[in-house]
N, C-alpha and C positions, 0 to 999 in steps of 0.2 A: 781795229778789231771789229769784228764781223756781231750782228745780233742772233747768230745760231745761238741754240738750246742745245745742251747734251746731256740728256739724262738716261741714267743706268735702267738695264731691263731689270736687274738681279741680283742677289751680292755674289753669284761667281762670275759674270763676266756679259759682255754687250752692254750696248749703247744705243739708245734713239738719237738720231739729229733730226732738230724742229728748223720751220725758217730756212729751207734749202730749195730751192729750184733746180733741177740739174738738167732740166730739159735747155737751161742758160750756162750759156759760156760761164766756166768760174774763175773768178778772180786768182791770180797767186798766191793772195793773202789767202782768201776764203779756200782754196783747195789746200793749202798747207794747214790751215787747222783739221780739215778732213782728213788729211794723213797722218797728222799728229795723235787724232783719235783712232783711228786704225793701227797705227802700232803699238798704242797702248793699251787697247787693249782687244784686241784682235778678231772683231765682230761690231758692224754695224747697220743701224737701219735706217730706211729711211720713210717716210707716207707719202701717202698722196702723190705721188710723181706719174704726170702725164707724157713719158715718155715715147719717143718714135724709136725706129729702131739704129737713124742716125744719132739722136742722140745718146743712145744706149752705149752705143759706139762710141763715141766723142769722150765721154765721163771714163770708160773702158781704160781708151788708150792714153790717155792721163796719167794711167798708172804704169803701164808696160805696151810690152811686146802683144800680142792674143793668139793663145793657143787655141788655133780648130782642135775640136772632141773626133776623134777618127770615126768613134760608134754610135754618137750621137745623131738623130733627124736633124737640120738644118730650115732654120725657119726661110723661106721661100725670100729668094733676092741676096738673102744676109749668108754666108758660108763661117762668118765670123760668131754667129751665135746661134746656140744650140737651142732647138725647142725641144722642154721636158712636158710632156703630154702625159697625163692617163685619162684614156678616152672613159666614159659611161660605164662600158662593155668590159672592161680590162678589169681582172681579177688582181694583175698584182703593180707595183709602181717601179718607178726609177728612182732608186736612191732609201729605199724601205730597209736599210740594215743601218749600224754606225760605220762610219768611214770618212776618210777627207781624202780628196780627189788630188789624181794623177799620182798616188805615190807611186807607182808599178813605172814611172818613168824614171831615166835618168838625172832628169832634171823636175822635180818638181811644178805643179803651176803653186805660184803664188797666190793666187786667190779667185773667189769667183764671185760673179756680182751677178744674184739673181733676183729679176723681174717679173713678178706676177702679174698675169692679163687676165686669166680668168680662174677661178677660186669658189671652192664648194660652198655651199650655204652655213652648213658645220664640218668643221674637221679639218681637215691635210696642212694642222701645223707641224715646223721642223722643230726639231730639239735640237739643241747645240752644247758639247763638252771641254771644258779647257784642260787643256794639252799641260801648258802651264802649270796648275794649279792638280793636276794628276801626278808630276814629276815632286814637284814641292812637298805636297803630302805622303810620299811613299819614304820609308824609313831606311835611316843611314845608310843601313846595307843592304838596301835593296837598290839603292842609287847607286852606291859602288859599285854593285855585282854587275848594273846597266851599263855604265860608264863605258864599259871595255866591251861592252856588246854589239855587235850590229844584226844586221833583219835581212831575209830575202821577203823583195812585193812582185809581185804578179798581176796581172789582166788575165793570165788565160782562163782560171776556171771561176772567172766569171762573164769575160766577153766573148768566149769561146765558142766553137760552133757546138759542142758539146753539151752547151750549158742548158741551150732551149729559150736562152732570154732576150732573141729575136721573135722569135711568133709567140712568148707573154706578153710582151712589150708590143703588141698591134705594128711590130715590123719600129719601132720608135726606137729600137737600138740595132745596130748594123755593123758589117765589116768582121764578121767574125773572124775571117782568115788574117787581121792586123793585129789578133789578141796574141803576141807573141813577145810583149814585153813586160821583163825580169829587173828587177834592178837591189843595188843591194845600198841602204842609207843605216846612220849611225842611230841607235835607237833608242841616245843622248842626244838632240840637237843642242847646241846654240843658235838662238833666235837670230840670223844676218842682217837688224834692224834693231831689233829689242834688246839683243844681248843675254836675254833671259834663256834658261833652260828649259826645255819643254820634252813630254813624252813621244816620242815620233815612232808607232806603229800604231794597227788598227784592224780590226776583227774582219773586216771586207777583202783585202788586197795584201796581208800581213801572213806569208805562207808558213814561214820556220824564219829562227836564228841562225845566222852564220855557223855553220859548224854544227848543227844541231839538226833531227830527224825532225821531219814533221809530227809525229806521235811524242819526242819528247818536249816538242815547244809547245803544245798544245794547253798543257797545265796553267804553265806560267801566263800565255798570251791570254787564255781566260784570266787570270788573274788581274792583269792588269785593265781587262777590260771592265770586269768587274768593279776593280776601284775606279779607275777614271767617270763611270756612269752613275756615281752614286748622287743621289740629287743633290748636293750641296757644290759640284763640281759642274754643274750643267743649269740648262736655261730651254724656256720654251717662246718659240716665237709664234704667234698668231696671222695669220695672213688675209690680206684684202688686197682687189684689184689694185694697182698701184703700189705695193711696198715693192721696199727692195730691202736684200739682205746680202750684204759685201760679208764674206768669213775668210780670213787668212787661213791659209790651207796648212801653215806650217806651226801653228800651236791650236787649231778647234778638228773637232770632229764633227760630224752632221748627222741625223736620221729623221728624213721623211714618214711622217706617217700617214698609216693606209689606214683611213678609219673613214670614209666618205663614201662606201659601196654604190653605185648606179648613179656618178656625177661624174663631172669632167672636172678637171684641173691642169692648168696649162700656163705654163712661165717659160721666160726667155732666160737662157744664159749665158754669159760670159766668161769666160776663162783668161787672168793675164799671168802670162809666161815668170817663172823664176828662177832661183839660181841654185847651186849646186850648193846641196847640205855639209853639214859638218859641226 
């Protein structure tokens, strides 16, 4: 057994791991407790990691496949990881709503590992929501009524050339004419690791219900956003050059916040590819 530290951020959910190098090869032992705490609970962090961007890479594919972001800037060399930038000048950010990435695909990413390089003096931390612990808490018949439910997710109207959130984004989101994927997932998961049930839609890329108008999912979908976000459900992470924050895409949600006007802030990301929901 490994001398890692793992200690909780919150009582709803994440984890610090102490005692990690990951700029180093990791053992099978020592990566198998790193997995073990990522499926249990589905948010992890890490400090101080002097990372290059092969090693970025190397920890990455440990886990999976790595999905290129099609709209995403691409950090110069790397096409495999994404640089999320808000320049000085930029009014508004990447990732400044709740949401968890890639649902608007067929396939889900599994998760994303993001690496901060440079970081405001005050401000631009993420909040993070358990998915989990939003399904748990909603009552009997409001699970039933989920159960038999599914979702349509979208990209277009927000990666859209419509949207305008290529020139907010100082050109840092791209590809408008790819935003052209729908997808329809159960809006019950089971966890395909955890086993656990978890709420699976989200106020960013969560267009309507199967079978339901956009105007009449709109109630409900607030609703659930609503409970999911209430502080007992959520957690806030702090950022410094060097963290990282691995989030399973398929039980947290994420929102960046824009509270740092006329600074930069700039991290690396990674995306690893996952499997088909249900």
């Amino acid at each position: 057994m490994s001398n890692i530290l793992i200690n909780p951020t919150s009582g709803s959910m994440g984890v610090e791991i102490h005692n990690v190098d990951l700029s180093k090869e990791l053992s099978d032992s020592l990566f198998s407790e790193i997995r073990e705490a990522f499926i249990e609970h589905g948010l992890i962090f890490f400090r101080d990691q002097e990372l290059t961007p092969d090693d970025h890479l190397r920890f990455a594919k440990r886990w999976g496949e790595i999905n290129i972001n099609r709209f995403f800037a691409k950090v110069e060399g790397y096409d495999q990881i994404a640089e999320v930038r808000k320049d000085a000048d930029q009014k508004i950010n990447i990732g400044g709503a709740w949401h968890t990435d890639h649902s608007y695909d067929q396939v889900p990413a599994m998760g994303s590992i993001l690496l901060a390089k440079e970081t405001p003096k005050i401000g631009g931390d993420t909040l993070f929501a358990n998915m989990y612990r939003a399904y748990e808490t909603l009552s009997d018949g409001m699970k039933k009524t989920l159960e038999s439910m599914k979702a349509c997710h979208s990209s277009r109207h927000v990666f859209g050339a419509h949207t305008g959130y290529s020139e907010a984004s100082n050109q840092r989101i791209g590809n408008p004419e790819l935003a052209t994927q729908d997808a329809i997932h159960p809006v019950i998961i089971t966890h395909p690791e955890s086993k656990r049930k978890a709420l699976y839609v989200n106020p960013e890329f969560t267009v309507n219900f199967e079978g339901w108008t956009v105007e009449e999912s709109k109630p409900l979908l607030d609703y659930l956003t609503e409970h999911t976000t209430q502080q007992e459900n959520t957690t806030r992470f702090q950022w410094e050059p060097g963290s990282i924050a691995f989030w399973d895409n398929r039980c947290t949600w994420h929102f960046a916040l824009n509270d740092y006007p006329g600074e930069t802030r700039l991290m690396h990301r990674i995306t690893v590819e996952g499997s088909a929901l249900s």
